[in-house]
C-alpha positions as CSV (number, residue, x, y, z in Angstrom):
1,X,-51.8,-10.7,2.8
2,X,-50.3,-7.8,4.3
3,X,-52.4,-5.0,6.7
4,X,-54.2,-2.4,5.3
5,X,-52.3,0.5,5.3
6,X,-53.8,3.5,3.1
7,X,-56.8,4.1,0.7
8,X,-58.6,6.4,-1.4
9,X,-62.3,7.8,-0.8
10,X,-64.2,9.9,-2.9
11,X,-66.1,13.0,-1.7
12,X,-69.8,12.2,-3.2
13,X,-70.1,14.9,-5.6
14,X,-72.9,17.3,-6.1
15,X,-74.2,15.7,-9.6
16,X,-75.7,13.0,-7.7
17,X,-78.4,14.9,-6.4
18,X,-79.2,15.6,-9.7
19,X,-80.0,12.3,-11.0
20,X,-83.8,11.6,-11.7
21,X,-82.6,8.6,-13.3
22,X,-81.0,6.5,-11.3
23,X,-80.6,3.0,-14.1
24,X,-79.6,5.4,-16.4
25,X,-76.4,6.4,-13.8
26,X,-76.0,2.8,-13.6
27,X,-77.5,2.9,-9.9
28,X,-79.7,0.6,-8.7
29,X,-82.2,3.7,-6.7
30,X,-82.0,7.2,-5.9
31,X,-79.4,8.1,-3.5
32,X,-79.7,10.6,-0.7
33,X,-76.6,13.0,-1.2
34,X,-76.8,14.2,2.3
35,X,-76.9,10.9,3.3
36,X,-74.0,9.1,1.2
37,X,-71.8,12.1,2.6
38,X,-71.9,11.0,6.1
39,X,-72.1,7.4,5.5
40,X,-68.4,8.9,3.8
41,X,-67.3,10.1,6.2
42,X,-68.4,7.2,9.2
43,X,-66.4,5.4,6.6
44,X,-63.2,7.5,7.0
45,X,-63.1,7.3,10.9
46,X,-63.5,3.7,10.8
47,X,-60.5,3.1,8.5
48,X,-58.6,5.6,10.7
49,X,-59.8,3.9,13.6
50,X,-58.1,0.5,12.1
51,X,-55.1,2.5,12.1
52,X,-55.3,3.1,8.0
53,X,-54.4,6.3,6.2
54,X,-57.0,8.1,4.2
55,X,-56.8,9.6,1.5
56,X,-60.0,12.0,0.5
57,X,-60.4,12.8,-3.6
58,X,-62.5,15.9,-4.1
59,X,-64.5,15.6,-7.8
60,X,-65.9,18.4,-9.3
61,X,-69.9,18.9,-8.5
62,X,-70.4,17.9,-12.1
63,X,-68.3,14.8,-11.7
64,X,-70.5,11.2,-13.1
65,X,-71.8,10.4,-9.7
66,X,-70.3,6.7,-10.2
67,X,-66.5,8.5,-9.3
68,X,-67.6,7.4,-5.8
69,X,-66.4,3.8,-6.6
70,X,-62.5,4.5,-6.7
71,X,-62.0,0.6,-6.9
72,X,-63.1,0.5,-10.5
73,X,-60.2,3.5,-11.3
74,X,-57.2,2.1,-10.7
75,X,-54.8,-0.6,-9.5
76,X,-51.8,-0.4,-7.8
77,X,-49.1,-1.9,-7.8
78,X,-45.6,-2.3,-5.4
79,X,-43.8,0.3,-7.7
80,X,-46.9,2.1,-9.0
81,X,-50.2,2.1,-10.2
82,X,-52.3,1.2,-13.4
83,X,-54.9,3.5,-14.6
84,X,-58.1,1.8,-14.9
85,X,-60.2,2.8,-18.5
86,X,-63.7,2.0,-17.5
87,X,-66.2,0.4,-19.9
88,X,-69.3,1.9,-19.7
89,X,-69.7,5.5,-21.7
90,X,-71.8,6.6,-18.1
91,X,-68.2,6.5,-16.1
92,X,-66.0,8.1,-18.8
93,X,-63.7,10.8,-17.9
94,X,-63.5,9.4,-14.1
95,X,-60.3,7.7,-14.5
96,X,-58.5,11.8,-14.3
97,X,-60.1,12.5,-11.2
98,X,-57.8,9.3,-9.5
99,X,-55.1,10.5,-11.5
100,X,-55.1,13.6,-9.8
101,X,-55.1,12.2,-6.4
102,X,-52.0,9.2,-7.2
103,X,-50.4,11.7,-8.3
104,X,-51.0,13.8,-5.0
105,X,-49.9,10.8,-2.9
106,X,-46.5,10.6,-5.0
107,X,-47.8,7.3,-6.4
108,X,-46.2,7.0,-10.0
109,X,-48.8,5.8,-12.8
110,X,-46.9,3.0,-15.0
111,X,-49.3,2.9,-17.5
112,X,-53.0,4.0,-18.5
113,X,-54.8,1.6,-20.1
114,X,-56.0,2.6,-23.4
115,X,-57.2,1.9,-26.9
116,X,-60.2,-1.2,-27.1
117,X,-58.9,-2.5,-23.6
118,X,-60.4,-2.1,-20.6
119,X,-60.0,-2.4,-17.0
120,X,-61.4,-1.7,-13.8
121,X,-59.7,-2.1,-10.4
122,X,-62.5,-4.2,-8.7
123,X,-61.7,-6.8,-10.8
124,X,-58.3,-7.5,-9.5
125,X,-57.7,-9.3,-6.5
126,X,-54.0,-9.5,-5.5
127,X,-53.2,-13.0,-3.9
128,X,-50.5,-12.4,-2.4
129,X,-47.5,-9.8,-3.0
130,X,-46.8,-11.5,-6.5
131,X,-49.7,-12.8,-7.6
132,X,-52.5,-11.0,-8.8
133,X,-55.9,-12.4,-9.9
134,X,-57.7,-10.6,-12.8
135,X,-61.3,-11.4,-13.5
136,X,-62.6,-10.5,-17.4
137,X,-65.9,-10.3,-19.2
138,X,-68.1,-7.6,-18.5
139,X,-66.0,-4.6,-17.0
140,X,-62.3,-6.0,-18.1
141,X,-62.0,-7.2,-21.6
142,X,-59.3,-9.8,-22.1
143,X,-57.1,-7.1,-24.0
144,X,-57.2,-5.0,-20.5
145,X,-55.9,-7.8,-19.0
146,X,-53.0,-8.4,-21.2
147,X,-52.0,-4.4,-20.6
148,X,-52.1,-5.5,-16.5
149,X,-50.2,-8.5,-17.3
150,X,-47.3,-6.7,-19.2
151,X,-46.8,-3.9,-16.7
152,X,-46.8,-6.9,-13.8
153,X,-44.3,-8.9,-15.6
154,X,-42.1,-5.9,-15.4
155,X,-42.1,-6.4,-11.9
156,X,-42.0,-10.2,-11.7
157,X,-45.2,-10.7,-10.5
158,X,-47.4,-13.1,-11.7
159,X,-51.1,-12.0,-13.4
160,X,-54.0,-15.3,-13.2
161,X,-56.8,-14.0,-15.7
162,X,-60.3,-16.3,-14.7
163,X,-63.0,-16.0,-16.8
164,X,-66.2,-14.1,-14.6
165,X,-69.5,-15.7,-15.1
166,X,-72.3,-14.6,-16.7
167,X,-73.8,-11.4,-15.3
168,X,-70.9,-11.0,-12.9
169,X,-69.9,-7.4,-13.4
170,X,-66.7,-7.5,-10.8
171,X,-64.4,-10.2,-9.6
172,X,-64.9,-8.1,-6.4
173,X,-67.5,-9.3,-4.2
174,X,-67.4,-12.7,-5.6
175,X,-63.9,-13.3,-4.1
176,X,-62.5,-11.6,-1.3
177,X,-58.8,-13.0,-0.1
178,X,-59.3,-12.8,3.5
179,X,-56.5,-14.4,5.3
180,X,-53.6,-16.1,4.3
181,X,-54.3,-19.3,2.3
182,X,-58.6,-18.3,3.2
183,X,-60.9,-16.5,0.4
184,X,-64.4,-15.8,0.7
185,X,-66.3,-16.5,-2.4
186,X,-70.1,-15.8,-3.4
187,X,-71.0,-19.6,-4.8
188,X,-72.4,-18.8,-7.9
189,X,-70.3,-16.1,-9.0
190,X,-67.3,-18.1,-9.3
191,X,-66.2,-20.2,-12.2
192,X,-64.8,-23.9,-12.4
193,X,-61.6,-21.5,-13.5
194,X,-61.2,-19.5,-10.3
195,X,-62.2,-22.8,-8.1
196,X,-59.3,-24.3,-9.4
197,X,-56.9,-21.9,-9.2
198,X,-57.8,-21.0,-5.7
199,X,-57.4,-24.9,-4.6
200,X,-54.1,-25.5,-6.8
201,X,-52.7,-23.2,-4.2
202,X,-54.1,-24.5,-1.6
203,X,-56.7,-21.9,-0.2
204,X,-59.4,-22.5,2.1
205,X,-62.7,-21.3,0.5
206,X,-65.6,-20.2,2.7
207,X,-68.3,-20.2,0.1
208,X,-71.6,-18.1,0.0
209,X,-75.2,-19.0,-1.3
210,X,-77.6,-15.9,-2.7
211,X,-79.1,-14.6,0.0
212,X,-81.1,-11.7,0.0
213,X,-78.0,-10.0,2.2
214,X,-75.7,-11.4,-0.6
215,X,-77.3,-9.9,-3.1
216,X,-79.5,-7.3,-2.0
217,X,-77.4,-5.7,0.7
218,X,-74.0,-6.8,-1.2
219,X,-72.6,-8.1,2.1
220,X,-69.6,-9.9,0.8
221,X,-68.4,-6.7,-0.8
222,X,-66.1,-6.1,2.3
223,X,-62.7,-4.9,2.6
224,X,-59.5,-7.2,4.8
225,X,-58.2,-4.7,7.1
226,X,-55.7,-7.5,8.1
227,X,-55.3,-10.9,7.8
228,X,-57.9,-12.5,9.3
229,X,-60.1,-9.3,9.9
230,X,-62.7,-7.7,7.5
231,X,-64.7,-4.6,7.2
232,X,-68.4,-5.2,6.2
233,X,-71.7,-3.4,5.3
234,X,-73.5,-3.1,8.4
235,X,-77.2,-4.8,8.2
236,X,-76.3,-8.2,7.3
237,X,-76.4,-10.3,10.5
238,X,-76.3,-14.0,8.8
239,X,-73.1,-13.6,6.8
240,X,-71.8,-11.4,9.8
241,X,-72.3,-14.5,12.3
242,X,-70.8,-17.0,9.5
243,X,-67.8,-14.7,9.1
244,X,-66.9,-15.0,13.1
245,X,-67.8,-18.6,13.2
246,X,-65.0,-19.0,10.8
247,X,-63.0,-17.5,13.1
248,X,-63.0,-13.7,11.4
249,X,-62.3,-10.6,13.2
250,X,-66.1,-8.3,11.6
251,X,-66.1,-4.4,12.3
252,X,-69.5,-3.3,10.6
253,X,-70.3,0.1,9.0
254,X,-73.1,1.1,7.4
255,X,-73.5,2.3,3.6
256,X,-76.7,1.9,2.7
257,X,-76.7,4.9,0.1
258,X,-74.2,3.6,-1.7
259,X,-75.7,0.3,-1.9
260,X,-78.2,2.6,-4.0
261,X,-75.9,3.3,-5.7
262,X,-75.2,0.0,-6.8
263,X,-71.9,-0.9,-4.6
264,X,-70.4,-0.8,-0.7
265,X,-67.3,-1.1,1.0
266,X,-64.7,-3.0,-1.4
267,X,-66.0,-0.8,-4.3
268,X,-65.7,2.8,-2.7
269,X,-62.5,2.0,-1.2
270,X,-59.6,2.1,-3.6
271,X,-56.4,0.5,-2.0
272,X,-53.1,2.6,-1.7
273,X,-51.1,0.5,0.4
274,X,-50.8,-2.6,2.4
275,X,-47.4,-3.6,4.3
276,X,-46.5,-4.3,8.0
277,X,-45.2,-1.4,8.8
278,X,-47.3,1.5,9.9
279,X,-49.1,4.6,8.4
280,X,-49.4,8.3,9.2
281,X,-52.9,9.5,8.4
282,X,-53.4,12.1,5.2
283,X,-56.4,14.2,3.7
């Protein structure tokens, strides 16, 4: 796994002020606009801090308020991206607003993804730099998965569909590749499918019981800066002290709004670029 190198945040828009409803929005409680703007922006200067470009997407104010979670958008890839078509009628429309910004950042989209398939970027996991992990049930149908597989053939790369569990809306957060040949994974997320494709090449797996930080406070929903160092939701002091007895480097940040909102780190940040080289920051 190569460093972090640049990613893409989204400006909170306006409209989320204006939801009375937060279920309906797909949220799990009212969010505090204000708020989730600076938690965005503490964001930003951490990941520039690390050294990692940022990109800042600016939706309309009558955006869906769920455009926060770039993840879900797209997917990219070493010579472009996928554009993500997410599947609940709440999100539609979102997918142009990331469109805009690739194409800002001179990132080429291969291919939208279209028709009855679906896909969304948080549940593809990239392995290494040519193997990618797709997870399918609830957001990603299987057909999705096939339209990811064709455009990563293309390239040579190799695409491992794993069934999700039941009530598992993201392979995100249920498996995060931390290290080379290590992978966090949230215990009863994870299928007998993913298990054994994670040990037939050989990783080490830190697993994860529910925990109300787990869970509640989505605390593996964390982003690899670098092998061997993570970014995590600030607030969760258990799997914060299992992650550096393991030997991980832990920079904390909090988002608590958008944990409202129903995700954190991994789902607001979508991922430009990773290499070993280094980046020049953008806005």
């Amino acid at each position: 796994m190569a460093p972090l190198r640049a990613v893409l945040i989204a400006r909170p828009p306006d409209s989320i002020a204006a939801v009375t409803d937060a279920r309906a929005k797909l949220m799990a409680a009212p969010v505090d606009l204000g708020r989730l703007r600076d938690q965005a922006t503490t964001v930003a200067e951490v990941y520039r801090s690390h050294g990692v470009a940022v990109r800042v997407v600016r939706p309309p104010s009558d955006a869906p308020p769920n455009v926060i979670f770039q993840r879900d958008l797209f997917l990219v890839t070493p010579q472009g991206a996928v554009l993500g078509r997410t599947a609940s009628r709440q999100r539609a429309g979102e997918e142009r607003y990331a469109a805009a910004a690739l194409a800002d950042a001179s990132i080429p989209i291969l291919h939208t993804v279209r028709g009855s398939a679906t896909f969304e970027g948080a549940d593809a996991l990239w392995a290494d730099d040519r193997t990618l992990v797709v997870g399918f049930r609830f957001r990603t149908n299987e057909a999705g998965v096939r339209a990811v597989a064709e455009v990563l053939g293309e390239q040579g790369a190799e695409v491992v569909p794993v069934p999700l569990g039941l009530g598992v809306q993201h392979l995100l957060g249920s498996l995060v590749f931390v290290d080379h040949r290590r992978a966090v994974l949230r215990s009863s997320a994870v299928t007998a499918q993913l298990r054994e494709v994670l040990r037939a090449r050989d990783y080490e797996l830190l697993e994860f019981e529910d925990d109300d930080e787990v869970v509640h406070c989505r605390s593996l929903n964390v982003v690899t800066l670098r092998p061997g160092s993570v970014l995590m939701p600030d607030g969760c002091p258990r799997t914060r002290r299992r992650l550096e007895a393991a030997g991980l480097e832990v920079t904390v940040v909090e988002v608590g709004e958008y944990v409202k909102a129903a995700g954190a780190l991994g789902c607001l940040t979508g991922i430009l670029h990773r290499d070993d080289r280094g980046a020049t920051d953008a806005e």
